[in-house]
C-alpha positions in Angstrom: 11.9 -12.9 -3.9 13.9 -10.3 -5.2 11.5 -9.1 -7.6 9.0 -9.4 -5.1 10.7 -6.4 -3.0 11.6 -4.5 -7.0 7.5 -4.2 -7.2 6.5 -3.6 -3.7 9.3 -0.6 -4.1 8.1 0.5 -7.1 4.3 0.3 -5.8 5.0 2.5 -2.9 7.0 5.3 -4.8 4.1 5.3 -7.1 1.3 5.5 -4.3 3.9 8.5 -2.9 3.9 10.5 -5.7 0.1 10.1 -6.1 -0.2 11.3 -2.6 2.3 14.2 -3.1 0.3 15.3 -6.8 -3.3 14.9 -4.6 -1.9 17.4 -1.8 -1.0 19.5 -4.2 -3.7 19.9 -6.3 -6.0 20.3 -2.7 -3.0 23.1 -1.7 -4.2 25.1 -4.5 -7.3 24.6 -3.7 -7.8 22.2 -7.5 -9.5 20.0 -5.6 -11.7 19.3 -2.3 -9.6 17.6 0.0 -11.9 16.1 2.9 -13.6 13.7 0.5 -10.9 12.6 -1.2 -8.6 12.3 2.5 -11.3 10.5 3.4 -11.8 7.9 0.9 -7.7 7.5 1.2 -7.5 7.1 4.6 -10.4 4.3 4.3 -8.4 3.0 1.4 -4.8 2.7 3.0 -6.9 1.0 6.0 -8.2 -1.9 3.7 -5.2 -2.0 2.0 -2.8 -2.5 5.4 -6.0 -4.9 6.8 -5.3 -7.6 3.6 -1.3 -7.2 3.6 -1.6 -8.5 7.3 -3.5 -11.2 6.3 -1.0 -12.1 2.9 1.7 -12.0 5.4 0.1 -14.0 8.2 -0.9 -16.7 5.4 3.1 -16.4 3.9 4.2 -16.7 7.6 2.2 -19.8 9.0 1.8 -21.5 5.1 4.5 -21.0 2.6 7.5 -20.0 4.9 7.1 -23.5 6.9 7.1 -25.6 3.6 10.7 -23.9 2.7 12.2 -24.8 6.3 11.4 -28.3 5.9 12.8 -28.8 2.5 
């Protein structure tokens, strides 16, 4: 489980500083911002939408088979 939580971390310091290079480059006006907030926004919503569902299915599935054991 450890390295479970080493790659989540590692995951959401990289989707951080892709954020942080993105609002950057639409600061300076490199790039158009309302598509590509858009297509983030929808993203991070699909994204939170199927880590509820992995965690409802570890909750009710795998997390009883280790209590009975």
């Amino acid at each position: 489980m450890n390295t479970m939580k080493k790659i989540v971390s590692y995951l959401l310091i990289a989707l951080v500083l892709l954020f942080t290079i993105v609002a950057l480059l639409g600061i300076w006006g490199i790039v158009d911002l309302e598509d590509i907030m858009m297509h983030t926004i929808f993203s991070l919503i699909v994204i939170f939408a199927a880590s509820a569902v992995i965690l409802f299915i570890y909750t009710v599935f795998m997390r009883d088979n280790d209590h009975q054991s």
